[in-house]
N, C-alpha and C positions, 0 to 999 in steps of 0.2 A: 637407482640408488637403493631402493627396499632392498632387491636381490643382493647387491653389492653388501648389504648390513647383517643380511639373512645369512650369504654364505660367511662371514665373519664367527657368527654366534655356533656353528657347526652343533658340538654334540651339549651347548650349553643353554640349546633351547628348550630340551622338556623339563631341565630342574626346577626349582622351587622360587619364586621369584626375587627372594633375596638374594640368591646366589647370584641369578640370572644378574641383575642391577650390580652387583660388585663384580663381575668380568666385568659388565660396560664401564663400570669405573676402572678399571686399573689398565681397560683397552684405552680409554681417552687419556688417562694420564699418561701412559708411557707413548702415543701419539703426540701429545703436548712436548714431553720430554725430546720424543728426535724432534722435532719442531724447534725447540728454543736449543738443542745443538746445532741445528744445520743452521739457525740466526745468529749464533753465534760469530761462526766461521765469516760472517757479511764485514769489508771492509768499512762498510757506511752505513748511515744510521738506518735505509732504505735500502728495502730489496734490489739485490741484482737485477734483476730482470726491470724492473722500474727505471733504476737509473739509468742502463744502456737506454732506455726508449729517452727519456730527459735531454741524454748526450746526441742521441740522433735525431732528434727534433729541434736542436740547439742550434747545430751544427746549418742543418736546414731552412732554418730558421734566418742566418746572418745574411743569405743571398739567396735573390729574390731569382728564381726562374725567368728563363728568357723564351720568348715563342715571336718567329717571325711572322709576321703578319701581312707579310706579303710586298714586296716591292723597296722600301728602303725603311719601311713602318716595324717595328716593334714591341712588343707588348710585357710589363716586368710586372710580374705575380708577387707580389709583396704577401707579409703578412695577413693584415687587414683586406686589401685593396689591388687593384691591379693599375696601372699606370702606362698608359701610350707615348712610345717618343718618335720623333721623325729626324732620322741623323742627319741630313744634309741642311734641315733647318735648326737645326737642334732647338725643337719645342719638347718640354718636358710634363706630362702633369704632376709629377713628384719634386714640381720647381728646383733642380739643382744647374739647370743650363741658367 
């Protein structure tokens, strides 16, 4: 990150320190500036990249994974929890049989 700052300041690092301090201001202000254009452009109140993870964890979220467990036993990864069923008896632990 230093190096990343260093090569930034280029030939504005042996002036005088006032100067030095006013690039670094007008380098974060017009970093701020593309910043609140490119937030601009956002259809929602929340970054893109945010809400796609929201919508795919949503999505995820409504149904529970299935893993056979062997034989006629099944296992559903809810949420919270995970829950065992036996189809031929239809015993449930997320009681809906």
């Amino acid at each position: 990150m230093t190096e990343a700052f260093n090569s930034m300041m280029k030939d504005f690092r042996p002036r005088i320190y006032l100067q030095l301090m006013e690039f670094i201001r007008r380098l974060v202000m017009s970093r701020f500036q593309l910043r609140k254009d490119k937030c601009n452009t956002w259809k929602t109140d929340i970054p893109p990249s945010v809400n796609k993870k929201i919508l795919e964890n949503s999505e995820e979220s409504r149904i529970p994974k299935t893993l056979h467990s062997g034989g006629v036993k099944y296992e559903m990864l809810g949420i919270n929890r995970a829950y065992t069923a036996n189809l031929p008896e239809k015993p449930c632990e997320c009681g809906q049989w």
